[in-house]
N, C-alpha and C positions, 0 to 999 in steps of 0.2 A: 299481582303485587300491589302493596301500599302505594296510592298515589303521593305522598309525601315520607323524604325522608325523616328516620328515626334522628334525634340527637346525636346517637352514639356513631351513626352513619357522617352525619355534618362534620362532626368534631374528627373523625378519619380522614374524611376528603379534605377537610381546612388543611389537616398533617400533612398527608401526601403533598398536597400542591406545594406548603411549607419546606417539604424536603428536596421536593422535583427545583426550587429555584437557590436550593441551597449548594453550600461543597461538602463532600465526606472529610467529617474531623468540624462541622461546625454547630454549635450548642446550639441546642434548640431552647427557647424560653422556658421560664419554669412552669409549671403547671397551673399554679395562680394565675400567672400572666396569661395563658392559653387561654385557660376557662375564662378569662374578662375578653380575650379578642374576638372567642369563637361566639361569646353567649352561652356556654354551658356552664352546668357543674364540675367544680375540679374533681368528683367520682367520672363523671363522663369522659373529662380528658385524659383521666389515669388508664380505663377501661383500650381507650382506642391507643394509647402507647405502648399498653400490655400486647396490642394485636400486633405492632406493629413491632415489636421488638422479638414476638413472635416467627414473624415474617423476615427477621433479617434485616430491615428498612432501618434499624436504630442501636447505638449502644449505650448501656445503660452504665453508668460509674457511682457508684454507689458514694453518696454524700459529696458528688461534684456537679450531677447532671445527667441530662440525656441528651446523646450526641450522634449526628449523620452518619450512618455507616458505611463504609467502604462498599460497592457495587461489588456482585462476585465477578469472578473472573468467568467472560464471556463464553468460551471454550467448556464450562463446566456446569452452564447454566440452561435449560432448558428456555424457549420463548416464555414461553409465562408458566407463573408457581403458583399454584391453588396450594395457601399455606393454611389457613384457616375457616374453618367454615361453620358457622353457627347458624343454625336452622332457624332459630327467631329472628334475625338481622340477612340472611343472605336470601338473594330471591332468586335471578335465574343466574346460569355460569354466563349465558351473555352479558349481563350487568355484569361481574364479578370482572371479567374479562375489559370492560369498557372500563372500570373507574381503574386501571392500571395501564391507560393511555390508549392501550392495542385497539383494532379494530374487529369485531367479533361479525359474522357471517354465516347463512346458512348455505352450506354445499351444497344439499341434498338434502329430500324428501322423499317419504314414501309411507303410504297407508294397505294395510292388507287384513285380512281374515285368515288366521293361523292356531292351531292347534297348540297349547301350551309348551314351551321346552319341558324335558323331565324336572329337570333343577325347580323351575316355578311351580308344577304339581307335586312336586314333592316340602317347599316351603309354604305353600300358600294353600293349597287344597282345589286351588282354579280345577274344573274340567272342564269338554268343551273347547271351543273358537274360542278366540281372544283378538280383540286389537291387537295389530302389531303394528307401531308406527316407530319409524326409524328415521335420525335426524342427523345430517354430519353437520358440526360445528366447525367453521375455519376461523384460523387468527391471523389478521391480516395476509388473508386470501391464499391460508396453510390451510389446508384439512386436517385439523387434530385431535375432534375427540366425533367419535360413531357412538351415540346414543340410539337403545331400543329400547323402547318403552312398552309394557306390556297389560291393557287395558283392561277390562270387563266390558260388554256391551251394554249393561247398566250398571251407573253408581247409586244405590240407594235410592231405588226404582226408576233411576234419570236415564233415558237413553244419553250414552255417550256419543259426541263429536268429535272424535279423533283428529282433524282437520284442524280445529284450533290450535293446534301445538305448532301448526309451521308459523305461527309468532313468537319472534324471536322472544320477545319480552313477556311470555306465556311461559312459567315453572311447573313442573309436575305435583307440588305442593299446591297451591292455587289454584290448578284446574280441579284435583281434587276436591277442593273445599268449594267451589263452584257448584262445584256436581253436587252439595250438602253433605260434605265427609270433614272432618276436619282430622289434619294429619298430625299425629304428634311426636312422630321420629321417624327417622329413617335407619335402618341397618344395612349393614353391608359387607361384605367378605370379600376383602382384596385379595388378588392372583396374578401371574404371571403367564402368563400365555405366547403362542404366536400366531397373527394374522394368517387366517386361513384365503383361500383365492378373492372372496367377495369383498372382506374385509379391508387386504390390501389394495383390492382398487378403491374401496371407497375411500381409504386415509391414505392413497396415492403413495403407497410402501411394497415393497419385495413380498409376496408372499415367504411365510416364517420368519419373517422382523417380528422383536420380541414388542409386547405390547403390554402395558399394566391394566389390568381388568377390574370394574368392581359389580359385581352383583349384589343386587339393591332393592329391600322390600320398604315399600312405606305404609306406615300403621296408624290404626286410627287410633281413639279414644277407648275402644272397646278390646281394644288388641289384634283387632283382625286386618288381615293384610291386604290392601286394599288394590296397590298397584304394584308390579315391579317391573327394575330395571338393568339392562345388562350395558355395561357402558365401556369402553376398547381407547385409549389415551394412547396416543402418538409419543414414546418417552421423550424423543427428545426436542418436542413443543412444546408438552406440557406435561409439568412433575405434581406431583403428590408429596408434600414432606408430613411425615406425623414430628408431633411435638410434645414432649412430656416436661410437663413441670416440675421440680423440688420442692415439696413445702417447707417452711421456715421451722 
């Protein structure tokens, strides 16, 4: 990861904190005024209120203001909401997790030598062993999301370290680009699944609790796929919302 924050990251975190000491239903400054308090561009503070209105964190009144939103109702809320996510700005989901106050944690670890799932020789072409390195993430000492990450033994002639990833602050973007790959999207095909025996012990659930799944190629430059991943979300820790916009 970037050892310094982006702008667009500063001008989020100044919001956040801004709304964390606010009440719902109170105006937030105008944009001019942001962009003089933060030190950004008023583009940059437009950008991070677009995120955050995204997110539910704000309501928007067209030719009166942008204003504190009402918190959801507890009951209907998963622990934390992965609402946005952009591949040029976001680095690992434990950053993601930590600037929304929570405390992010790794459960579990584990490194092996394993034979590709079908799903991955059938999107990717892998044959052969593969890394298989598996990570559970806890929020605030939940188990909630069971990441498997599925390697090559070399990236672009590098013998790979699988081991590195039990840093929390290690992204699967990053390590790739480490390795001399540089990754320029990720795809993924979400699902609905239920925890099978291993699974629910690792995210501490019933075996056959329903679980939102996302299988996950990351791509380089040249289109070829370099890593994937199979990732198992505790629903009601942590939600997924998609968001579709209206153009004008």
């Amino acid at each position: 990861m970037p050892s310094t924050l982006s702008r667009a990251q500063i001008a989020l975190d100044h919001l956040r904190k801004l709304i964390a000491t606010g009440e719902p239903g109170d105006r937030l400054p105008s944009e001019a005024e942001l962009a003089t308090r933060i030190g950004v561009s008023r583009v940059t503070v437009r950008e991070a209120l677009n995120r955050l209105w995204h997110e539910g964190a704000v309501v928007r009144r067209w030719g009166a203001g942008t204003y504190i939103a009402e918190p959801p109702a507890a009951e209907d809320e998963p622990v934390f909401r992965s609402i946005y996510v952009d591949i040029n700005t976001v680095g690992s989901l434990p950053d993601e997790i930590a600037r929304t106050g929570r405390k992010p944690g790794l459960a579990a670890f584990s490194v092996s030598q394993a034979p590709a799932p079908a799903w991955i020789k059938r999107e990717s072409g892998f044959s052969g062993d593969l890394w298989r390195v598996g990570r559970c993430i806890a929020i605030d000492g939940i188990p909630a999301v069971l990441i498997e990450d599925f390697l090559p033994l070399q990236i672009a002639g590098n013998t790979v370290d699988p081991h590195r990833l039990s840093d929390l602050s290690m992204d699967i973007t990053t390590f790739i680009r480490q390795a001399g790959v540089r990754v320029v999207k990720h795809e993924a095909i979400l699902d609905a699944v239920l925890a099978d025996k291993d699974t629910g012990t690792a995210l501490d659930v019933p075996e056959g609790s329903p679980l939102l799944r996302a299988k996950q190629r990351a791509i380089s430059e040249s289109g070829e796929t370099i890593t994937c991943t199979e990732v198992r979300y505790r629903a009601e820790i942590i939600g997924q919302v998609l968001i579709r916009t209206v153009a004008e």
